[in-house]
C-alpha positions as CSV (number, residue, x, y, z in Angstrom):
1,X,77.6,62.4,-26.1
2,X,76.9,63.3,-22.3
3,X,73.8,61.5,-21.8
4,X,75.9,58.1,-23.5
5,X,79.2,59.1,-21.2
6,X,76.7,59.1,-18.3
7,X,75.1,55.9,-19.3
8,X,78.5,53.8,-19.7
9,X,79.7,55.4,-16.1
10,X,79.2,52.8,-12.5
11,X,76.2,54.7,-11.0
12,X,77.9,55.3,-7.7
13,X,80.6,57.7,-9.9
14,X,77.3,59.7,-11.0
15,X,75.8,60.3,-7.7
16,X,78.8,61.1,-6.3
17,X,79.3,64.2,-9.4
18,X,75.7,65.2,-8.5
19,X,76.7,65.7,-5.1
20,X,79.1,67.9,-5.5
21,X,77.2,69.7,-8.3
22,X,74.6,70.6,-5.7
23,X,76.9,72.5,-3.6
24,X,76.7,75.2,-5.8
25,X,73.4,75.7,-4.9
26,X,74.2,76.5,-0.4
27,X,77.6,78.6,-2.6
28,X,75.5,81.0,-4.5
29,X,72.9,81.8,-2.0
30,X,76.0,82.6,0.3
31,X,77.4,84.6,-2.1
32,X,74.0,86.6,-2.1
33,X,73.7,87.4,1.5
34,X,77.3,88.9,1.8
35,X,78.7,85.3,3.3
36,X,81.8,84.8,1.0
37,X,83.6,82.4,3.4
38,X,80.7,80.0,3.2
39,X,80.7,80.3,-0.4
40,X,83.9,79.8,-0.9
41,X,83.9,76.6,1.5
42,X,81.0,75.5,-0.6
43,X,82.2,76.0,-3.9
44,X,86.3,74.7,-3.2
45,X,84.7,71.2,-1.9
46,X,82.5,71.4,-5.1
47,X,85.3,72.0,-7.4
48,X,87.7,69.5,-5.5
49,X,84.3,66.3,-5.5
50,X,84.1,67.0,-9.2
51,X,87.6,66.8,-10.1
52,X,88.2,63.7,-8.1
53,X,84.8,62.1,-9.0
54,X,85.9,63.3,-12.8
55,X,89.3,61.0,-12.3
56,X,87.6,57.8,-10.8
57,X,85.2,58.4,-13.9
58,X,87.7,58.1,-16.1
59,X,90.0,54.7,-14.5
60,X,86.2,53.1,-14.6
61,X,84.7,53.7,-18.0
62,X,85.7,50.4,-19.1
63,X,84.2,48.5,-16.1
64,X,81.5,46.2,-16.1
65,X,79.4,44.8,-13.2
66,X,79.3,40.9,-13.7
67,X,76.5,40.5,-11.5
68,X,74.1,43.4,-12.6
69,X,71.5,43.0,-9.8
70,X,74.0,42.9,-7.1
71,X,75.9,45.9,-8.6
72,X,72.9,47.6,-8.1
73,X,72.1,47.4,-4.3
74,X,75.8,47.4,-3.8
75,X,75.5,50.8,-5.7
76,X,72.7,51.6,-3.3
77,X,74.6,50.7,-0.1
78,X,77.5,52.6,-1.3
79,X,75.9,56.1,-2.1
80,X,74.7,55.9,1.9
81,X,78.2,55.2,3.1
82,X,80.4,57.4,0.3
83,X,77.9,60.4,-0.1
84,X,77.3,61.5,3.5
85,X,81.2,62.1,3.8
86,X,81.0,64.1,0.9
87,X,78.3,65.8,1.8
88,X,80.2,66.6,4.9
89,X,83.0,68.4,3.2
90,X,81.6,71.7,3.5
91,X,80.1,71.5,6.8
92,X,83.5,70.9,8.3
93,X,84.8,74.1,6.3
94,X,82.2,76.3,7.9
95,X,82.4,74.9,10.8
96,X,86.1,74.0,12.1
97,X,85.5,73.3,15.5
98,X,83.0,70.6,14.7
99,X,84.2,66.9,14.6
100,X,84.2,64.5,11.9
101,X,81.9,61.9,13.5
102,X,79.1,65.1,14.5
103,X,79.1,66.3,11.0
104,X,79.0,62.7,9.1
105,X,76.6,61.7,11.8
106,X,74.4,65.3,10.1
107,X,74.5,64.4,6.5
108,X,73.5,61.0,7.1
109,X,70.8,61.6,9.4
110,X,69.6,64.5,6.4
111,X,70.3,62.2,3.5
112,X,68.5,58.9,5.2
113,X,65.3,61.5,5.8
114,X,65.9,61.1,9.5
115,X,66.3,64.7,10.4
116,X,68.1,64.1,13.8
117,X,70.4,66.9,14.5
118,X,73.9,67.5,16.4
119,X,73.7,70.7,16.3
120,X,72.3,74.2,18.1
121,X,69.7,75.1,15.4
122,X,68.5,78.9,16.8
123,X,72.0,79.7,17.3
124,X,74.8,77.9,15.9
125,X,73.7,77.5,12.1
126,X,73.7,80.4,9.5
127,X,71.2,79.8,6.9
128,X,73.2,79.1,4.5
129,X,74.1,75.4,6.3
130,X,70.3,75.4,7.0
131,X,69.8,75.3,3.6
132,X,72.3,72.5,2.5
133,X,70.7,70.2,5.6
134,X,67.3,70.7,3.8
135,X,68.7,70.3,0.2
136,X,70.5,67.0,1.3
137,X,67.3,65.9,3.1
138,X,65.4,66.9,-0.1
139,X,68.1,64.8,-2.2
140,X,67.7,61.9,-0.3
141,X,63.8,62.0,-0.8
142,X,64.6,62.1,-4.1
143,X,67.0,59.1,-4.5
144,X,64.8,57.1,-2.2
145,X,61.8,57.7,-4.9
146,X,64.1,57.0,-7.9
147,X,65.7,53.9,-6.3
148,X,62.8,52.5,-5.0
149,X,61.0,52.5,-9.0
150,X,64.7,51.5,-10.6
151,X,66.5,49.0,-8.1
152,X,64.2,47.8,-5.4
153,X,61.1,47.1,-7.5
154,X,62.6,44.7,-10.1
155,X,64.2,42.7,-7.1
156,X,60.8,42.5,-5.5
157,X,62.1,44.5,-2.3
158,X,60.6,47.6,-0.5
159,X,57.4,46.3,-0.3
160,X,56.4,45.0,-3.7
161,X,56.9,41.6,-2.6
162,X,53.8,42.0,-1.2
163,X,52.3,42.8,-4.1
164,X,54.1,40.4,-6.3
165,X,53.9,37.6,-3.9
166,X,57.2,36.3,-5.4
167,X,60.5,35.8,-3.7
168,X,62.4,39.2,-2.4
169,X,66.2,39.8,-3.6
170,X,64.9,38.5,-7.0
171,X,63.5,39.8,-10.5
172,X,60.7,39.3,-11.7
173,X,60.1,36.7,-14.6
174,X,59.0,39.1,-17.1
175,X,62.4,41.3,-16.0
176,X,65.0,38.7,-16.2
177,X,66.2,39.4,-19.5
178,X,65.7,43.4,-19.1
179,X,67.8,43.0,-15.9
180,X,70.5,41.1,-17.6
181,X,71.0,44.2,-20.4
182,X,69.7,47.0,-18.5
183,X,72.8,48.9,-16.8
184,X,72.0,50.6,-12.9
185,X,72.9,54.3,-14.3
186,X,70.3,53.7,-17.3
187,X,67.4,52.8,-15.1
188,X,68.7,55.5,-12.7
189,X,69.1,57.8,-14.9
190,X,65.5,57.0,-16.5
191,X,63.5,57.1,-13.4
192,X,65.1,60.4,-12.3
193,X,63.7,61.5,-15.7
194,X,60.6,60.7,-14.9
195,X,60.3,61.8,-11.7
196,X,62.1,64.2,-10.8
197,X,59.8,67.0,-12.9
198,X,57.1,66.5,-11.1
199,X,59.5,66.4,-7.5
200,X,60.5,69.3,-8.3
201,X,57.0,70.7,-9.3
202,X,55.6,69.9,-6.1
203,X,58.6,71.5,-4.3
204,X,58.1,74.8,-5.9
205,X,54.0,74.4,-5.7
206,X,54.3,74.2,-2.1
207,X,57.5,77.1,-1.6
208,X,55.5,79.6,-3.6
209,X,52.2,78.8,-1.4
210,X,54.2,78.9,2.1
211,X,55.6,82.1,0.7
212,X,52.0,83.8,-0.5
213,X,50.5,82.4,2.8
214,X,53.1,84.7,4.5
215,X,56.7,82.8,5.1
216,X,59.7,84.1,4.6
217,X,61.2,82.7,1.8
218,X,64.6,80.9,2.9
219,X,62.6,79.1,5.9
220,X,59.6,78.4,3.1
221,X,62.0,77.2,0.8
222,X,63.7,74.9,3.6
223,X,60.0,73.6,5.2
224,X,58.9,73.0,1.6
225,X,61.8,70.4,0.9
226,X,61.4,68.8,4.0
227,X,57.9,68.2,3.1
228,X,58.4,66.6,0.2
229,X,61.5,64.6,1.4
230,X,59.6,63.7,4.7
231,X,62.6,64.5,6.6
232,X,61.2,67.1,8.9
233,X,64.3,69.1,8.7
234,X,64.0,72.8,9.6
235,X,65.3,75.7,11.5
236,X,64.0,74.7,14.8
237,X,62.3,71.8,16.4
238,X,58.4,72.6,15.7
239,X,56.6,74.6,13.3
240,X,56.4,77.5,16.1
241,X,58.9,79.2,14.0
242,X,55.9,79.3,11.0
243,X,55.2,83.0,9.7
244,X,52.1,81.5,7.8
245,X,51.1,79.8,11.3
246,X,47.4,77.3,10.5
247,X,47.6,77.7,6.7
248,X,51.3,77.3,6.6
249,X,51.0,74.0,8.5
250,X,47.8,72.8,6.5
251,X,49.8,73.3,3.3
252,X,51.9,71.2,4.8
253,X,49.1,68.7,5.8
254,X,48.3,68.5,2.7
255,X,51.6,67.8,0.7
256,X,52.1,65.3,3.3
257,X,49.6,63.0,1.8
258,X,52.1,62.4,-1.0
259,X,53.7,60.3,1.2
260,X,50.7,57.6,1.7
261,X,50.3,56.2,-1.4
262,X,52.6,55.9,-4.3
263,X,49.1,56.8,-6.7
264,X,50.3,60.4,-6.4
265,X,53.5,60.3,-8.0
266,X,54.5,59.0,-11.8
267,X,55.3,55.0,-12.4
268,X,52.5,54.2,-10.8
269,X,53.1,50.3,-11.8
270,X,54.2,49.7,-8.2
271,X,50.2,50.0,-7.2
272,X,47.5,48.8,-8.5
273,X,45.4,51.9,-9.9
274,X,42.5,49.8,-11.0
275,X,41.4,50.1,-7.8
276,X,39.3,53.5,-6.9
277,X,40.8,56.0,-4.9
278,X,38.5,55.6,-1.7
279,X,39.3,51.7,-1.3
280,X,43.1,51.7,-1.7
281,X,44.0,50.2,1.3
282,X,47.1,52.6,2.1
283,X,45.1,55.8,2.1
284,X,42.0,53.5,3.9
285,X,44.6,52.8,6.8
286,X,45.8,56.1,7.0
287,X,42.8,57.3,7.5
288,X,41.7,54.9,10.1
289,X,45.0,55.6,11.8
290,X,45.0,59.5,11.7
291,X,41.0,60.1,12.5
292,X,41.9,57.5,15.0
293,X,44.8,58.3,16.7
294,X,43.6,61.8,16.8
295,X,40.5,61.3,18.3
296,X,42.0,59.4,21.1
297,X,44.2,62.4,21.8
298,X,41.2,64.5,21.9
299,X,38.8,62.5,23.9
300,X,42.3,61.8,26.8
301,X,43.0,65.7,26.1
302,X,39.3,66.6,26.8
303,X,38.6,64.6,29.4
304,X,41.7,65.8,31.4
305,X,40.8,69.5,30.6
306,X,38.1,68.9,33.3
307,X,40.3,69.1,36.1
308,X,42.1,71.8,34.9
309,X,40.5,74.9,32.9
310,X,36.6,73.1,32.1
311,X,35.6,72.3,28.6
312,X,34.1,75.5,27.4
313,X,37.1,77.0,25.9
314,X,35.9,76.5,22.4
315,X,39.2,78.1,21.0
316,X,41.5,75.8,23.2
317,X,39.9,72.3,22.4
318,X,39.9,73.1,18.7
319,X,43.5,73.9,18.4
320,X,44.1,70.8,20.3
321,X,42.5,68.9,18.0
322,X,44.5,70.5,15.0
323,X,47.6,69.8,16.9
324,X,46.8,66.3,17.1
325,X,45.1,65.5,13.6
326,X,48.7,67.6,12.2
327,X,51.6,65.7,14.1
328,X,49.9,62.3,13.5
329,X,49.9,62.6,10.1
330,X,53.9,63.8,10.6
331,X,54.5,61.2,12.4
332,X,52.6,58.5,10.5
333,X,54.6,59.7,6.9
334,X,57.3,59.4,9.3
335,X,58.5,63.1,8.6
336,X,58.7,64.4,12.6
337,X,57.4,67.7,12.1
338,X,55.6,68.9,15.2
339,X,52.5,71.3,15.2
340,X,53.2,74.9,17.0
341,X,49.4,74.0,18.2
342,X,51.0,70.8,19.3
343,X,51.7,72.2,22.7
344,X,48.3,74.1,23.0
345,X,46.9,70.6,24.1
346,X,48.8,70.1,26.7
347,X,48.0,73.8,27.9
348,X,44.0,72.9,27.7
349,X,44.2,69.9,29.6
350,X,47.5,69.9,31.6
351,X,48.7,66.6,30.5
352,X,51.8,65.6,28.8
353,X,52.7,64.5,25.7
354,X,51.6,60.9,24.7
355,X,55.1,60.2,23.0
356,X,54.7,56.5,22.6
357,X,51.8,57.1,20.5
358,X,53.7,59.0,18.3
359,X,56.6,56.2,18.5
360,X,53.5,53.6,16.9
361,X,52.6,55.8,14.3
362,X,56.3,56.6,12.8
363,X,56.5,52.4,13.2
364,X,53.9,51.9,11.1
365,X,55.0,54.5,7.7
366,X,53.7,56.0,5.1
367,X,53.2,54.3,1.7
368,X,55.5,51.5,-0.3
369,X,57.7,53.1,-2.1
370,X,57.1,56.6,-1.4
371,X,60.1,59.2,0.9
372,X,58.4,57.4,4.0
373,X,60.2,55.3,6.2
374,X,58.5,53.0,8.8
375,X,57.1,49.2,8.7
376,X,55.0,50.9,5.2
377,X,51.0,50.7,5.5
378,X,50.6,48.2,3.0
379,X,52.2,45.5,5.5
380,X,50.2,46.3,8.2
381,X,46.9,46.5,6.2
382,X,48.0,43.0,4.8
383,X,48.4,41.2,8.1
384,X,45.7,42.9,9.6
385,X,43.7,41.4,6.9
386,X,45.3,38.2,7.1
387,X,44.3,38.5,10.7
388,X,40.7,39.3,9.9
389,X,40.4,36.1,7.7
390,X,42.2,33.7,10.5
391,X,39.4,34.7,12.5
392,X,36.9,33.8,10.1
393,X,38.2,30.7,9.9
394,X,38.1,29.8,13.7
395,X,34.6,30.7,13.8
396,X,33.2,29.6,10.6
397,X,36.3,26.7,9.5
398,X,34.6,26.3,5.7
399,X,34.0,29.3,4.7
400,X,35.7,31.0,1.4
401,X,37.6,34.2,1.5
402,X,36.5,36.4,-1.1
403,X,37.8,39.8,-2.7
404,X,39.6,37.7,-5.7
405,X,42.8,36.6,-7.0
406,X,44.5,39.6,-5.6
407,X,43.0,39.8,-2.0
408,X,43.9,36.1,-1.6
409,X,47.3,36.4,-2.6
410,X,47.8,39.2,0.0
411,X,46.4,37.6,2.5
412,X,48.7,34.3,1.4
413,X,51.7,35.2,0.3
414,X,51.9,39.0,0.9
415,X,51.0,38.0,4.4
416,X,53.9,35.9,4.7
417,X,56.5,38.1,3.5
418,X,55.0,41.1,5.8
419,X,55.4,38.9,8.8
420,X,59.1,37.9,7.9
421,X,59.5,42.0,7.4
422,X,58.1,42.5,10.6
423,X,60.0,39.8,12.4
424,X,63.3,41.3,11.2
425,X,62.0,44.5,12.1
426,X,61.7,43.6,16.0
427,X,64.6,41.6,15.6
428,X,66.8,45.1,14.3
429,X,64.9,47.1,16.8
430,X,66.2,44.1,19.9
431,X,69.8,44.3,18.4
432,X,70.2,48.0,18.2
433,X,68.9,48.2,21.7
434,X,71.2,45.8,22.9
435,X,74.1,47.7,21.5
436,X,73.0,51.1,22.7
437,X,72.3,49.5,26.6
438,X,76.2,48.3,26.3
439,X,77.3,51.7,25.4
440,X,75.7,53.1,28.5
441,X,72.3,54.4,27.6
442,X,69.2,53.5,29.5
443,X,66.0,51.2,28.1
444,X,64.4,54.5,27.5
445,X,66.5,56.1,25.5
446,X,67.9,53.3,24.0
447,X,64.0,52.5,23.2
448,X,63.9,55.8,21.2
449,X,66.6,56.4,19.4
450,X,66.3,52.8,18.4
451,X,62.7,53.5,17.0
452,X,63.8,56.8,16.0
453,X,66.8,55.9,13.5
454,X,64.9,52.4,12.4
455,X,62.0,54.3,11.4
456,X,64.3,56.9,10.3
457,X,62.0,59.9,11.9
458,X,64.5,61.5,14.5
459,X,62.3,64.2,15.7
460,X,60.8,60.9,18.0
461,X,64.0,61.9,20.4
462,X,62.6,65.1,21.4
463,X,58.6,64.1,21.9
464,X,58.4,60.0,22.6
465,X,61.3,60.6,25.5
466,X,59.9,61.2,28.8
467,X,63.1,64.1,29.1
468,X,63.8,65.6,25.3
469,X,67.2,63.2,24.0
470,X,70.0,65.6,23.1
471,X,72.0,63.3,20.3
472,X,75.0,66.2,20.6
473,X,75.3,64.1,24.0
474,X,76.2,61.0,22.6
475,X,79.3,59.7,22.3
476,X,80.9,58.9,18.9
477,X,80.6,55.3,19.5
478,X,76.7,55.4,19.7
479,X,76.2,58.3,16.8
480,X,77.7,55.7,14.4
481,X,75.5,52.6,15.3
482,X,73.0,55.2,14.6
483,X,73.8,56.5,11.4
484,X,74.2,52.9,10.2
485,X,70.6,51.9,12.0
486,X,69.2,54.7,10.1
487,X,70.7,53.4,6.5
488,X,69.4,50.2,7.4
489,X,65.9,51.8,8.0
490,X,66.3,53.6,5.0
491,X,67.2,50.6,3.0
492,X,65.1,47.8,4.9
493,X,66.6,44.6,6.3
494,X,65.6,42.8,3.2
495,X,67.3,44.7,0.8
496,X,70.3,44.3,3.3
497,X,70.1,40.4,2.9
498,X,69.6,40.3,-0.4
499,X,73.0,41.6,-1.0
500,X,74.7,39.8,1.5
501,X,73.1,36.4,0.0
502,X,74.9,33.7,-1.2
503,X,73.1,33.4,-4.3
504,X,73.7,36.6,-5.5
505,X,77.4,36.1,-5.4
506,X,77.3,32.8,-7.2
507,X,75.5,34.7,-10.0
């Protein structure tokens, strides 16, 4: 009787019920650390989200979406715009002098995977709030997973239109009739079956580890979410704060390779898994970005060590180089976290931080359809191999490109559609910029927080900045072009425009 009540109810009305549902979770672990008013802030704005989401449940059972497709990116747009606010509820509770705008601005930032902050983290939070940042974050990572699988795939959106090679915004041949009969909460509600068990799985895998590794369990608990969710969210900036120190942090490394290919996870029909592990061209590019990126680091990092202390500190160079080969792969899964060897390179060799290189790797993502934001891998593998075969062309004009069916269509249509991705991609990045310079910032900042929200990887404020960005100093005015920047990273432009087409009205 639930599971069909849940079924017949608009999808929106469900997530919203969730969400206050999940505030039991920050209530009780108040109410065991001797915190009642947080609890009781925590559970009231529970109580009073259920009862109202109960009453909108109600005046809707009888509704109908005309246009299922639509309904359902609608559905998507509308958890990013209602949820935050309710996720907001209890913030403002626990903390009354906090505005509106700073604590809306929080939720969405956790909830997008962002993990930009307002707020004081050493002092200002209990952890209690530090908890509900890295369950909302967590959340997020979920629903991204969930509606990526049940809503973006069958419209040939987040990425699988470059697999598909068919037209985004619209459903697959095979799905047209399933997508006529199929309503957004059952394919919701499905997928979150699915995957959810093994989300959850991982989460605990990696809390119990931090925790035998050494960490203190609230902090392990909070790091471990933010893992999974890629949304970087934790009790202070870096990972200096890390009990466990290396084998926390390669735990970490290590659950961050979830977030490179969508092979890892169940419904694994969004990649092709007849290809063997070693050639799939998400984890090939991740590699070549990561070894990559992190040997340039060391070799610039090494080479200016000789001015400074010599190269014979053994000890030094090595934690340099796990600083580097850690916060690329952060970066590049677009989760922000930053190494607490991170900073011994710039000790060694007495050179700063090489932000902009982080900037490129949270641009390029993680994996389609995984808690990653970013331009995703799979584009840039697939123009880079379009690229690869125009050059082939030029110098030997009748020659065949091989690799089958599958390799030409990438480097055909998949190239084409990662192009017009990457177009709109500049073109959001050129518009938010514009927006920010009017509103007073400078072509630096506005730079990074552009890059940061777009590729929804906010830690980018504190490390690709040539002075650390402080969003608390903001005004309201450029916190919300923000938070809505970082739905549209969240989302992708394409999704964006497949709503707001004409067609999909007319349908």
């Amino acid at each position: 009787m639930l599971r069909d009540r849940l079924l017949t109810t608009p999808l929106l009305v469900t997530l919203t019920g969730l969400a206050g549902l999940s505030m039991v979770v920050p209530a009780i672990h108040a109410t065991l650390t001797n915190q009642d008013q947080i609890a009781q802030a925590f559970f009231y704005s529970g109580v009073i989200v259920l009862i109202l989401t109960a009453m909108v449940g109600l005046a809707t059972s009888t509704w109908r979406p005309r246009n299922v497709a639509r309904s359902q990116l609608a559905s998507l747009v509308g958890a990013y715009v209602l949820l935050p606010v309710v996720f907001a509820l209890p913030i403002m509770q626990v903390l009354p002098d906090t505005s509106f705008v700073n604590a809306w601005f929080e939720m969405v930032s956790c909830f997008t995977t962002t993990g930009a902050t307002v707020y004081d983290l050493a002092g200002r939070l209990p952890d209690t709030l530090h908890l509900w940042r890295g369950l909302v974050g967590w959340m997020g990572g979920l629903f991204i997973l969930v509606t990526a699988t049940a809503i973006l795939a069958p419209m040939n959106l987040g990425g699988v239109e470059v697999l598909s090679g068919r037209t985004p915004g619209r459903g697959n041949d095979g799905l047209t009739q399933i997508t006529r009969i199929a309503d957004p909460s059952q394919r919701f509600l499905r997928y979150t079956a699915s995957l959810f068990p093994v989300y959850l799985g991982l989460t605990l895998g990696l809390w119990l580890l931090l925790m035998i590794a050494g960490e203190v369990n609230i902090l392990a608990l909070i790091h471990a979410m933010s893992t999974l969710s890629t949304s970087g969210i934790g009790t202070a900036g870096d990972l200096t704060v890390l009990s466990s120190g290396l084998w926390g942090e390669f735990l970490i490394f290590l659950f961050l390779g979830l977030a490179i290919s969508r092979r890892f996870l169940p419904e694994t029909s969004l990649v092709s898994t007849n290809v063997p592990l070693r050639q799939d061209p998400e984890i090939r590019m991740a590699l070549f970005l990561i070894i990559g990126v992190t040997t340039i680091l060391f070799l610039r990092h090494w080479i200016g060590a000789f001015d400074v202390t010599g190269t014979q500190d053994w000890g030094a160079a090595l934690r340099a180089l796990w600083g580097g080969l850690f916060t690329a792969m952060s970066f590049l899964t677009t989760t922000g976290f930053e190494s607490g060897e991170w900073d011994a390179a710039r000790s060694w060799s007495g050179l700063s931080n090489p932000g902009l290189i982080l900037a490129g790797l949270a641009m390029f993502g993680g994996g389609v359809a995984t808690t990653a934001g970013g331009v995703k891998l799979l584009r840039v593998y697939v123009l880079a191999r379009h690229g690869e075969r125009e050059l082939e062309k030029l110098i030997h004009p009748s020659s065949v490109g091989g690799g089958g069916g599958q390799a030409r269509q990438l480097r055909r249509q998949g190239a084409y559609f990662a192009w017009l991705f990457f177009m709109l991609f500049a073109l959001s990045i050129a518009v938010t910029m514009a927006v920010l310079s009017l509103l007073g910032l400078d072509f630096e900042g506005a730079l990074v927080l552009t890059l940061a929200a777009l590729t929804t990887t906010g830690q980018l404020a504190d490390l690709a900045a040539t002075r650390p960005i402080q969003y608390v100093e903001l005004g309201s005015a450029a916190k919300t072009v923000l938070a809505v920047v970082m739905v549209l990273g969240r989302l992708e432009t394409l999704a964006i425009l497949a709503l707001l087409a004409p067609s999909s009205w007319r349908r």
